[in-house]
C-alpha positions in Angstrom: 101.4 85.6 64.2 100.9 85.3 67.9 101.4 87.4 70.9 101.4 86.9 74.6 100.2 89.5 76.3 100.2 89.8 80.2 98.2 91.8 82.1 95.0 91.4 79.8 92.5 92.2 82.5 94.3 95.6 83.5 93.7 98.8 81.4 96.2 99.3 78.8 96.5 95.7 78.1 92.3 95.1 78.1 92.3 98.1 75.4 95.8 96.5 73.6 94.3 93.3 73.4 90.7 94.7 71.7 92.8 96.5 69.5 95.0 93.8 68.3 92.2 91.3 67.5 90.3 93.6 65.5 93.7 93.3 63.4 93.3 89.2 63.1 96.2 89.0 65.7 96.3 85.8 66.9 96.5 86.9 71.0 96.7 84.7 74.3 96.5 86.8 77.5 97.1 86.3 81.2 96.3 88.2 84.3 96.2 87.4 88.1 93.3 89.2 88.6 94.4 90.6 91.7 92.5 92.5 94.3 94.9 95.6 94.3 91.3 97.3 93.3 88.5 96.0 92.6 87.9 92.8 90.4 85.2 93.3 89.4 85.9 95.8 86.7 88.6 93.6 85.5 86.2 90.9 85.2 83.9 93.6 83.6 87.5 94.4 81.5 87.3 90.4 80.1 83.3 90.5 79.7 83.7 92.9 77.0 86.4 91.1 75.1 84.1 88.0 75.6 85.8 86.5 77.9 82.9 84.6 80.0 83.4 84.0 84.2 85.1 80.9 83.8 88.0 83.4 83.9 88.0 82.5 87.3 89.7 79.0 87.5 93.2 79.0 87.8 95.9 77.9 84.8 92.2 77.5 82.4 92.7 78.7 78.9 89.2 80.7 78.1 88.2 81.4 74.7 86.5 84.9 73.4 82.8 84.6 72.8 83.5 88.0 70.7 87.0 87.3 68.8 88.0 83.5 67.8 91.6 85.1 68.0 91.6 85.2 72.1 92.3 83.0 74.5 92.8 83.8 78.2 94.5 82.1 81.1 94.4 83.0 85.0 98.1 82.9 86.3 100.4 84.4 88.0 103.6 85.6 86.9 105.8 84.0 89.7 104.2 80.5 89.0 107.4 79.6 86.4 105.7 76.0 86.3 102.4 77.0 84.5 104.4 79.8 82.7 106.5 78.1 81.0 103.9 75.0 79.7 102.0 77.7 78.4 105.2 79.4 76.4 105.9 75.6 75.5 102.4 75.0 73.8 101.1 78.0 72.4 105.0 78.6 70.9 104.6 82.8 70.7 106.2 84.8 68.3 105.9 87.9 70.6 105.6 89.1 74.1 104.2 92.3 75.6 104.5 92.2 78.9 102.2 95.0 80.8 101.4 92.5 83.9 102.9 94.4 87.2 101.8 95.4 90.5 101.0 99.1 90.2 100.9 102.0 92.1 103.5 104.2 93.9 101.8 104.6 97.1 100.9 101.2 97.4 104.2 100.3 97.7 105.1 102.2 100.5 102.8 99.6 102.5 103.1 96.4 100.7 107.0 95.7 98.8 106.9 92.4 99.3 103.7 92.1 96.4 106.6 94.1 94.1 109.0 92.1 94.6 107.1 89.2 93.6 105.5 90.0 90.6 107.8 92.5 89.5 111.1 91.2 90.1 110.4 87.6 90.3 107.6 87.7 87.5 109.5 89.3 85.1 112.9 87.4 85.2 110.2 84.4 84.7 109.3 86.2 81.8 112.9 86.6 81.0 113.7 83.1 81.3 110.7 81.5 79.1 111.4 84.4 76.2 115.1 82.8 76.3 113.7 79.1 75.8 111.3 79.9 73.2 112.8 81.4 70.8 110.5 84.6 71.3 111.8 87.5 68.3 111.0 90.5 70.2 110.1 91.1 74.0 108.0 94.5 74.7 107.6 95.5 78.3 106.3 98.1 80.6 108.5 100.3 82.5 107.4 103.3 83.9 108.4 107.3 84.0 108.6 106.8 88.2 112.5 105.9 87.1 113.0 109.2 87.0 112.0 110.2 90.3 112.3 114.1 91.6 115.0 115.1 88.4 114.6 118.8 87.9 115.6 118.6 84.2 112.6 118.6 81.6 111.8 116.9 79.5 112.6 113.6 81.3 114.8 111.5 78.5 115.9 108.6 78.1 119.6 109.5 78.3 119.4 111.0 81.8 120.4 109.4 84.5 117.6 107.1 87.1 119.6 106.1 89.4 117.3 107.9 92.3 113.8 106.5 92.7 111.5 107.8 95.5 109.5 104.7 95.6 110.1 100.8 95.9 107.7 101.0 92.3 110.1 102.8 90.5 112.7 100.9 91.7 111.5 97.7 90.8 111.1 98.7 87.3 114.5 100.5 87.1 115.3 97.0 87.7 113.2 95.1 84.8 115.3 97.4 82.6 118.6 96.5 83.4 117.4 92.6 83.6 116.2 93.2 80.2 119.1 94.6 78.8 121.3 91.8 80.2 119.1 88.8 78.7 118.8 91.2 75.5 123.2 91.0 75.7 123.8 87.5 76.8 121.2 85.2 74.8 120.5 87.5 71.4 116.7 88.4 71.6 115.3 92.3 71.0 114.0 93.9 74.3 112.0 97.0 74.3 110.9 99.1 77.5 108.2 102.0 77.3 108.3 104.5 80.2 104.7 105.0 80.5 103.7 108.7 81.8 100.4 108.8 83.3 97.9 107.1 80.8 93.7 108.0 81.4 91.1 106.9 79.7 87.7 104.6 80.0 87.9 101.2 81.3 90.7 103.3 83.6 92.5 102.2 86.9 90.2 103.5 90.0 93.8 104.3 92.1 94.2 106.9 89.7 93.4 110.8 90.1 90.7 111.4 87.4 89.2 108.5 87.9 88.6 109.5 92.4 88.2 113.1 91.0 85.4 112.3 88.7 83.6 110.0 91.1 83.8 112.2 94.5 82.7 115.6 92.0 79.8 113.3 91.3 78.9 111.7 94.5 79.3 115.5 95.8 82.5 114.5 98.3 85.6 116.4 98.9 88.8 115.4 96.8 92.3 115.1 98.0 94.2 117.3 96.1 98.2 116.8 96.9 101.1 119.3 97.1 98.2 121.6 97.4 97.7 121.5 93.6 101.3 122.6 92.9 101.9 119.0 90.7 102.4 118.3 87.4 102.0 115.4 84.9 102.4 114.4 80.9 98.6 113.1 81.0 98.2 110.3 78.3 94.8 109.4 76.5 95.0 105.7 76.2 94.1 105.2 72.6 97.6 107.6 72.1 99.1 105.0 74.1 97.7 101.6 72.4 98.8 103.4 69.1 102.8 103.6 70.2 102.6 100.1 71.9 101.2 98.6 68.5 103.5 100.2 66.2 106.5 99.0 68.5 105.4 95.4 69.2 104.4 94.8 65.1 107.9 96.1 63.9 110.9 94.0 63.9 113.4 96.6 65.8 116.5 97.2 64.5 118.8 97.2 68.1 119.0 94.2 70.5 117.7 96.8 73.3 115.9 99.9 74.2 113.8 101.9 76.3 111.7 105.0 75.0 109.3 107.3 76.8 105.7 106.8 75.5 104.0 109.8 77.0 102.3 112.9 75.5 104.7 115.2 75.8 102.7 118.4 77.2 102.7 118.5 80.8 99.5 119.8 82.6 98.8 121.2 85.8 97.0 119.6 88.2 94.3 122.4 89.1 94.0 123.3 85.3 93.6 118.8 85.0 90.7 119.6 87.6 88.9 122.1 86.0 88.3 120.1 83.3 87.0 117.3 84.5 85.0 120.1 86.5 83.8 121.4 83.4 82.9 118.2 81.6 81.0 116.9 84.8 79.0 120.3 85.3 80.4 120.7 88.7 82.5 122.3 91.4 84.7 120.3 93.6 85.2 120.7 96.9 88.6 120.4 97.5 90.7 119.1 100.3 94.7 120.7 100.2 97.1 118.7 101.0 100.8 117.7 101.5 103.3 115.9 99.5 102.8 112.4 99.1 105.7 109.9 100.0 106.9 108.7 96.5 105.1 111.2 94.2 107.2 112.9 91.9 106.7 116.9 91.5 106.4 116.9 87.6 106.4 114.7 84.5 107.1 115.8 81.1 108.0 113.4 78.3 110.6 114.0 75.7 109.0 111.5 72.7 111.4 112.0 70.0 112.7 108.9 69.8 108.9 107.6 69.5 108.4 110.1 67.4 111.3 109.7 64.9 111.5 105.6 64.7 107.9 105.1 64.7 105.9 108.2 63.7 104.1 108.4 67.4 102.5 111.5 67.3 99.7 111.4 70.0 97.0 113.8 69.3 93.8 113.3 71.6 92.9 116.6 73.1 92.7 116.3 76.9 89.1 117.7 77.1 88.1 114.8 74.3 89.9 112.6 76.7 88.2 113.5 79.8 85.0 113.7 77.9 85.4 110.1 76.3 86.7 108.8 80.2 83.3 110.6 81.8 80.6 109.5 79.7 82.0 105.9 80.0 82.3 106.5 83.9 78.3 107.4 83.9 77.5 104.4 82.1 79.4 101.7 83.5 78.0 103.2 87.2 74.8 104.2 86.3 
């Protein structure tokens, strides 16, 4: 078997990848490598699946000093040229597509970098899983489709047609693109609403990872909605779990979406104290308003997850925390 998966040098996909090549997986992965933050961790990402700094060139497959299963290629979604050679000569069986340009905020100054990749990058997705035969298609969506609903637990049967940010929209959109090719040319589609994943190896735009480094460099951290937030916090071996057990199992319906999430909101001053407590420090703290395109709470109904494919995440956020720390103090050190 072999699987495409996009996005290899981000954080879920670096840790999918490892985890799928233990399993003798055959896996070819492809990232950008954009500067959205910094690349060098996702260069650091590749290093530790043996992927050398020839990562670099453009459209070069790479092979994995560390597993003779991996193979990755520098490219860019939107380039449908290179895309499609590579669909055409490594002939995939499956696809997981976790490649996007993240962030809500960031989309409030730059849409025209979601637009691109996610819009025109996934229908090029779309297009090359139609032409090659591909037997399942598993991609990332996001819980930002469900913008400010007041109804918890967010599910899958309510309504998004409301996002707050251009992020959200855009992967409101990769759903209904998805469920279109999935109708009109036969092959299985599967989106996963991810709720806010955390981990090592993690994304530096996100909370923990600025409140872990200000606590420790003895700054201030922004705290938003003057801690008044909520949000389903997911350890990312929880999340690497669901994705596996969806992408190995041939599904059953043409299309759907689940929730992939933990499914026990947590405040955000409680979310601080603990990273407060595993560090060994205070934070100073700097209130603040509402944040254009932040949602007030997330809270994932799994079920579905839950029922089809026995997800049942189970990592304790303190373990979390603890396991995203002490790899934080040794990767800066």
């Amino acid at each position: 078997m072999k699987i495409l998966v996009t996005g290899t040098a981000g954080f879920i996909g670096f840790h999918l990848v490892n985890k799928l090549v233990q399993q003798n997986v055959d896996v070819v992965g492809i990232d950008n490598i954009n500067d959205y933050y910094s690349p060098d961790l996702k260069f650091a990402r590749l290093a530790e699946a043996g992927i050398s700094a020839e990562a670099t060139a453009w459209n070069k497959k790479v092979a994995s000093s560390k597993y003779p299963n991996y193979l990755f290629v520098r490219m860019k979604l939107e380039d449908r040229e290179q895309l499609n050679h590579l669909f055409e000569t490594e002939k995939f069986d499956l696809v997981c597509n976790l490649a996007a340009q993240a962030g809500v905020r960031y989309s409030i100054e730059n849409p025209q970098a979601y637009i691109d990749s996610n819009l025109v990058g996934f229908a090029n997705i779309l297009e090359a899983c139609r032409h090659n035969q591909i037997k399942h298609l598993v991609y990332a969506s996001s819980s930002s489709v469900y913008g400010n609903s007041p109804k918890m637990p967010l599910s899958t049967s309510d309504t998004v047609d409301n996002p707050v940010s251009l992020y959200a929209a855009t992967k409101k959109s990769n759903e209904l693109m998805a469920h279109t090719y999935s109708h009109l040319y036969g092959f299985p589609t599967t989106g996963l609403r991810f709720f806010t994943v955390y981990g090592p190896w993690g994304r530096p735009d996100m909370a923990y990872f600025s409140f872990t480094k200000n606590i420790l460099e003895g700054k201030s951290i922004k705290v938003f909605n003057k801690g008044d937030l909520y949000r389903d916090f997911t350890y990312i071996d929880d999340i690497v779990d669901g994705i596996e057990r969806i992408l190995l199992t041939q599904p059953k319906v043409s299309y759907k979406i689940y929730n992939i999430g933990n499914s026990t909101p947590v405040k955000l001053m409680d979310f601080i104290r603990i990273i407060e407590t595993t560090v060994g420090r205070e934070a100073a703290k700097e209130y603040l308003e509402m944040q254009p395109g932040d949602v007030y709470k997330t809270f994932a109904d799994v079920s579905d997850l839950e029922n089809d494919f026995g997800y049942s995440p189970d990592t304790p956020l303190e373990k979390g925390i603890g396991e995203f720390v002490k790899w934080y103090q040794n990767y800066f050190r």
